[in-house]
Every structure is written in C-alpha cells, then in structure tokens.
N, C-alpha and C positions, 0 to 999 in steps of 0.2 A: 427873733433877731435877724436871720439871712442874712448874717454876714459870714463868710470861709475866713480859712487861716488867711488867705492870699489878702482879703480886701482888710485886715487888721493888721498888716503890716503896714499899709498905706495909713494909718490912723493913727493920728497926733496923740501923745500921752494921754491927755484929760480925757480924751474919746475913750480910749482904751480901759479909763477906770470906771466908765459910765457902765463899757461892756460890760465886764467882770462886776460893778456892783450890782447890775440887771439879773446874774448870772448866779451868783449867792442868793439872792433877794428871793428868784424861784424856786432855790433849792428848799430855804424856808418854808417859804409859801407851800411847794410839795409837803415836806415835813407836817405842818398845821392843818393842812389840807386832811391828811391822814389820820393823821388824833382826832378832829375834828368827830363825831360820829364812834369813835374808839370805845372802848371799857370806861375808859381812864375820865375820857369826857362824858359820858353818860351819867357818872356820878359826881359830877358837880352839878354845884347850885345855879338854877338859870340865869342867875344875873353873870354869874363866870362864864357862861356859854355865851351870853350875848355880849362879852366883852370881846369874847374869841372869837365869835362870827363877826364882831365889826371890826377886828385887826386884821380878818384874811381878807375884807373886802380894801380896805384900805392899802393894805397890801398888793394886791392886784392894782387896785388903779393906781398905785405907783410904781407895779411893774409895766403898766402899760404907756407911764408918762413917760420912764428908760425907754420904753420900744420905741415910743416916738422921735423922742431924742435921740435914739440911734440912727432910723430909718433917714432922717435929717441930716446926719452926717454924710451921708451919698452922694 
C-alpha cells in the first residue's frame, strides 16, 4: 500500500474504503494462504483444492487491482 497515517488523512472517503478493503482483503488472503497446504486441506478432495488455489489467485489479483487503485490516488 505505502501509504502512512499522515497521507490517509488527506484521502477522500471512497479512497479510504478502498484502503481498508485492500486491508481485510490480505488479511484473508493470509488466512487461505495458510490453510492452504494445512491438515485440513490435505484431506480434501482435489477438485476442493483447486477451487481454493483459484480463489487465492483471484484473490491476489484483486488485491493487487486495490494496490493499484491506491498507488493512483497520489
């Protein structure tokens, strides 16, 4: 993201909830990221696995469509 508190003050609301949904979004991502490979996941069926390896990828490129949209804000 590289934005500090200082430059999120200067940012109009809808910017602000781009932040913060950017911000949940990875916290996800981390979470799935984790299971991914886990107990939990090892005993699922492959097609479950490849559902969950194409939500974290999708997931990422739409954490990385927020970064962009944020970077833009500057």
């Amino acid at each position: 993201m590289g934005k500090g508190w200082q430059d999120c003050v200067l940012m109009k609301e809808h910017q602000l909830r781009v932040v913060t949904e950017k911000s949940e979004l990875d916290v996800k991502r981390g979470k799935l990221t984790v299971f991914i490979g886990g107990d939990v996941w090892r005993g699922l069926d492959e097609l479950e696995q490849s559902r969950l390896n194409r939500q974290l990828e999708a997931m990422t490129l739409y954490s990385n469509i927020l970064g962009d949209r944020i970077a833009a804000f500057a």
